[in-house]
C-alpha positions as CSV (number, residue, x, y, z in Angstrom):
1,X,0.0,0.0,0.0
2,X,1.1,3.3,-0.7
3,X,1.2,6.2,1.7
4,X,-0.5,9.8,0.9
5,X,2.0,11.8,-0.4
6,X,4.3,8.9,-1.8
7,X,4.6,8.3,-5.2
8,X,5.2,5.1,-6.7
9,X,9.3,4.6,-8.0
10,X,9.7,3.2,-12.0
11,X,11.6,-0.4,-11.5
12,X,14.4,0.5,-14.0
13,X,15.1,3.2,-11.6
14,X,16.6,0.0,-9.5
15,X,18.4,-1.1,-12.6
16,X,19.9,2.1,-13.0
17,X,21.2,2.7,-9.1
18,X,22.4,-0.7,-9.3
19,X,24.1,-0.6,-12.0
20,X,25.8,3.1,-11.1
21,X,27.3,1.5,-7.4
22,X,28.7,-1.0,-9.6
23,X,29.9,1.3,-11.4
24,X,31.4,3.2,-8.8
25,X,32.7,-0.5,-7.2
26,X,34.6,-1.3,-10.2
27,X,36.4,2.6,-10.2
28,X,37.1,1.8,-7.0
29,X,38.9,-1.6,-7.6
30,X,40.7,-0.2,-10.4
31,X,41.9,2.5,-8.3
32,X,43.1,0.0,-5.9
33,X,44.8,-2.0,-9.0
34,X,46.9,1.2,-10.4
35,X,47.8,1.5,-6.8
36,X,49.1,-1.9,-6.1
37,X,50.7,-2.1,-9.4
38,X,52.6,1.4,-9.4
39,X,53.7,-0.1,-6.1
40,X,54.5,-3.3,-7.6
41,X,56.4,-1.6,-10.5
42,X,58.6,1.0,-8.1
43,X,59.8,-2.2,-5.9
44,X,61.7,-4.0,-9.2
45,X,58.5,-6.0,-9.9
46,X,58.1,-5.4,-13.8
47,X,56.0,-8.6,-14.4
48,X,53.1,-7.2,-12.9
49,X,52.3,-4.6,-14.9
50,X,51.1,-6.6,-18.2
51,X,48.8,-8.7,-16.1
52,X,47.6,-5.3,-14.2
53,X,46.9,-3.3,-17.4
54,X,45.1,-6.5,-18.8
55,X,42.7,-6.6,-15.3
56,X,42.2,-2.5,-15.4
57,X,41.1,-2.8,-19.4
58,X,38.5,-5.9,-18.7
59,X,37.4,-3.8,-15.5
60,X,37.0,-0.8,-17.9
61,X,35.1,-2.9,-20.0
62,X,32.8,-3.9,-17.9
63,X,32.2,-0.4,-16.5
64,X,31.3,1.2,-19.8
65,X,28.9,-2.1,-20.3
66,X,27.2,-0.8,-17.4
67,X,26.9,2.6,-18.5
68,X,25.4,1.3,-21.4
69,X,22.7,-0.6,-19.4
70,X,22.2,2.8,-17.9
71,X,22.2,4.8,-20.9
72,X,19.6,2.3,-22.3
73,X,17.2,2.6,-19.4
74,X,17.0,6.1,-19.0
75,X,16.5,6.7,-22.9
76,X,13.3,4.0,-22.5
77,X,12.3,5.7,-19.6
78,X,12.5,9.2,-20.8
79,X,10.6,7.9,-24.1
80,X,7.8,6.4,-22.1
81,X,7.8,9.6,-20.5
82,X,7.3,11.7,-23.2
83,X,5.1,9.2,-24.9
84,X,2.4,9.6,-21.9
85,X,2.9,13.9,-22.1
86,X,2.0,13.7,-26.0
87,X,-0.8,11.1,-25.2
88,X,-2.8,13.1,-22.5
């Protein structure tokens, strides 16, 4: 039941704050990974790095899949949006 004065929330909006802390997550990690690897790399350890730039570029990847997914929804949401405007 919904309380007066509550509206209800669209479901992708749960899609899209999802998929924006997981964005956030895999900064975060990546971060971490340049970190340990610049570390890494200053202490004589060179074989790092190739593994380290091949982890940050999958991690990138999967970060601009997600803005995709959050591209997507918004578009579909701001097209239902305006389709209900033109239609009333």
């Amino acid at each position: 039941m919904i309380q007066a004065g509550w509206r209800r929330v669209d479901p992708r909006l749960a899609t899209v704050d999802g998929a924006l802390a997981l964005i956030a997550v895999v900064v975060i990690v990546q971060m971490w990974l340049l970190t340990a690897t610049l570390e890494s790399w200053l202490a004589g350890h060179h074989g790092v790095a190739l593994p380290a730039a091949l982890a940050s570029g999958g991690l990138c990847a999967v970060a601009v899949a997600l803005l995709l997914v959050v591209n997507r929804a918004d578009r579909r949401a701001r097209e239902e949006r305006d389709l209900g405007r033109d239609g009333a």
